[in-house]
N, C-alpha and C positions, 0 to 999 in steps of 0.2 A: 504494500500500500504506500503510495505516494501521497505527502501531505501539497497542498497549495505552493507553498514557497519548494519543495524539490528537494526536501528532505525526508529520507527515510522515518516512517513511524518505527521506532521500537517496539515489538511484540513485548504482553507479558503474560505468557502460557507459562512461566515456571510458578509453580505454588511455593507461597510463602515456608509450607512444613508440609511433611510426608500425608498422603491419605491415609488413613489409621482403620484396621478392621475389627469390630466388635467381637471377642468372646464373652460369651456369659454364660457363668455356673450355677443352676440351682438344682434346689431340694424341691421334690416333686411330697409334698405334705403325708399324704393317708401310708404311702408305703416307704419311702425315705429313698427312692431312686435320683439317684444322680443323672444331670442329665446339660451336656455342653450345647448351647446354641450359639453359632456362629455369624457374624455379619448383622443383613438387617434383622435376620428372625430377632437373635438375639437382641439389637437394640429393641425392635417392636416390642420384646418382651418386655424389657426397661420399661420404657415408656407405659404399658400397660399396668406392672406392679407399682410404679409410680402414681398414678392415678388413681387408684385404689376404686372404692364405687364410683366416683365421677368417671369415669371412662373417659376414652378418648374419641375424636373425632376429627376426620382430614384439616379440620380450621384450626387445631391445636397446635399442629405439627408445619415444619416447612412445608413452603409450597414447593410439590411436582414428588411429594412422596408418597409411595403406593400403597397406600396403608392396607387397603384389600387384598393385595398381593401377599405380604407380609402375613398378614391373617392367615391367610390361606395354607402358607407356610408352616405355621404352629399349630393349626388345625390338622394339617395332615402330618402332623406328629406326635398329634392325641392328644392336645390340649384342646381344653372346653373355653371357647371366645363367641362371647350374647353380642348379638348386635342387635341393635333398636333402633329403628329408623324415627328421624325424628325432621322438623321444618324449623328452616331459618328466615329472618326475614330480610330488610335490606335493599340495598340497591338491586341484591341480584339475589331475590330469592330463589331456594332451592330444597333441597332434600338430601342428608347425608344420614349416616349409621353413625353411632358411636357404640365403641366397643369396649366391652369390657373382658378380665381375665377370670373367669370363673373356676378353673384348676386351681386349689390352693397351691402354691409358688412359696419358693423363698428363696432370695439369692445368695450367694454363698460368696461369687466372687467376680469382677465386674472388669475385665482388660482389655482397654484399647494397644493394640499394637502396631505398627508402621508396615504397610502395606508394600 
């Protein structure tokens, strides 16, 4: 890209600090199974044991994050995630889930590491 005057623009595609990938360890409550979730699952997880009964919903979270996806994720890993559809209103009403973690969880141990 060429600026006006005929100087080079400087790209900045290097990131300030490495991309970092989520492990997270917890305790599956009723039977005491160990269980490592990796990346988003495992943030999703985060994010959901954080919430506790308020649950979460795509408004809570960065925007362009899959949060359904995610779900999906920890669902087909045999965790129990309620979602309830609920209305917003606003400029730009609409319709989202908010979901909650209904598996009792506990986390054990919580590591970002550099990707």
């Amino acid at each position: 890209m060429t600026s006006i005057s005929g100087d080079f623009a400087q790209a900045k595609s290097i990131p300030g600090s490495a991309p970092t990938k989520s492990t997270v360890t917890i305790r599956i409550e009723p039977d005491g199974r160990i269980v490592r979730l990796h990346g988003r699952a495992g943030w999703m997880m985060r994010k959901l044991v954080d919430a506790g009964k308020r649950g979460v919903t795509t408004l809570d979270l960065p925007t362009g994050v899959r949060v359904s996806h995610y779900v999906y994720l920890l669902r087909r890993d045999g965790f129990i995630v309620s979602a309830e559809n609920e209305s917003h209103g606003g400029e730009f009403p609409c319709r989202h889930s908010r979901y909650r973690i209904e598996t009792p969880v506990t986390i054990l141990a919580d590591v970002a590491t550099a990707a």
